[in-house]
ROSEZA-464026 format. One record per residue (C-alpha): residue number from 0; x, y, z. Coordinates in steps of 0.25 Angstrom, whole numbers, plus 5000, padded with zeros to 4 digits. Layout:
<atoms>
i:px:py:pz
NUM:X:Y:Z
...
</atoms>
This chain:
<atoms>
i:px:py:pz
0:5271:5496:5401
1:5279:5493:5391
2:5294:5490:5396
3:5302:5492:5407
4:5312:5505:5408
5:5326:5505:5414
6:5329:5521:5418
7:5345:5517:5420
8:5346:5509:5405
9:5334:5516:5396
10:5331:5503:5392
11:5317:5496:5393
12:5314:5483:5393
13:5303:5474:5391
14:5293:5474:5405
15:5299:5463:5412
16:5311:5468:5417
17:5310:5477:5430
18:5325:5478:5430
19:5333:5483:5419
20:5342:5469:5414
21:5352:5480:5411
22:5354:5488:5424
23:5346:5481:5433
24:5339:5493:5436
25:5322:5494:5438
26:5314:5496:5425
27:5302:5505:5424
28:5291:5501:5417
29:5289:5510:5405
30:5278:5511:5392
31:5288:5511:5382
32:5292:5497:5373
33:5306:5490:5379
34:5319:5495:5373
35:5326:5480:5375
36:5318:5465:5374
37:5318:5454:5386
38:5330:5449:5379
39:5336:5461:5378
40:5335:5461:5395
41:5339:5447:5397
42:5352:5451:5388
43:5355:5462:5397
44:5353:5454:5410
45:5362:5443:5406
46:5373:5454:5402
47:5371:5461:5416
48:5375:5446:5423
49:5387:5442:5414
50:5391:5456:5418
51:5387:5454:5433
52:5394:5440:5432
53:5407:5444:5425
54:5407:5456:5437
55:5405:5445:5448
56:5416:5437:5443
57:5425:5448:5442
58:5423:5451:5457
59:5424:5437:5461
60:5437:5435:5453
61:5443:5447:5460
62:5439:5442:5474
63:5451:5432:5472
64:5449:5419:5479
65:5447:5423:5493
66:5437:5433:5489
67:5428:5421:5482
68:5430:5412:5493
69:5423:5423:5506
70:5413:5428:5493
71:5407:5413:5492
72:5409:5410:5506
73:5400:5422:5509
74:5391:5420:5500
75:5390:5404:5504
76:5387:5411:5519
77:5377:5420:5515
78:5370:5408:5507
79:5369:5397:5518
80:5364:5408:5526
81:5351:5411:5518
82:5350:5396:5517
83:5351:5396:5532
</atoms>
């Protein structure tokens, strides 16, 4: 095996990536060489992130106050409870 295969992307990357840094998706293992580098993968995960974070902050902005406050008050709850 050569490199890893996303169906969803058609890309392939190089054999240590069991998920696709792109989509997320599960890679296959394939006999061809890798379309994109490690670095190439490490790029594209750290573009899924910001993308993630600038959606979370979005969301959390539009809860107004109020919404914030019972979000972190949850998830303070459900935290001392697996600490429990």
């Amino acid at each position: 095996m050569n490199s890893r295969r996303c169906s969803p992307c058609r890309k392939r990357w190089p054999l240590g990536w069991s998920a696709c840094p792109q989509c997320g998706k599960n890679t296959e293992a394939i006999h061809l060489n890798p379309t994109h580098t490690d670095e190439d993968a490490r790029a594209a995960i750290e573009e899924r992130f910001e993308e993630f974070l600038v959606a979370r902050e979005e969301r959390r902005i539009g809860e107004g106050p109020e919404g914030i406050g019972i979000r972190e008050a949850r998830e303070l709850i459900d935290l001392e409870r697996r600490l429990a």
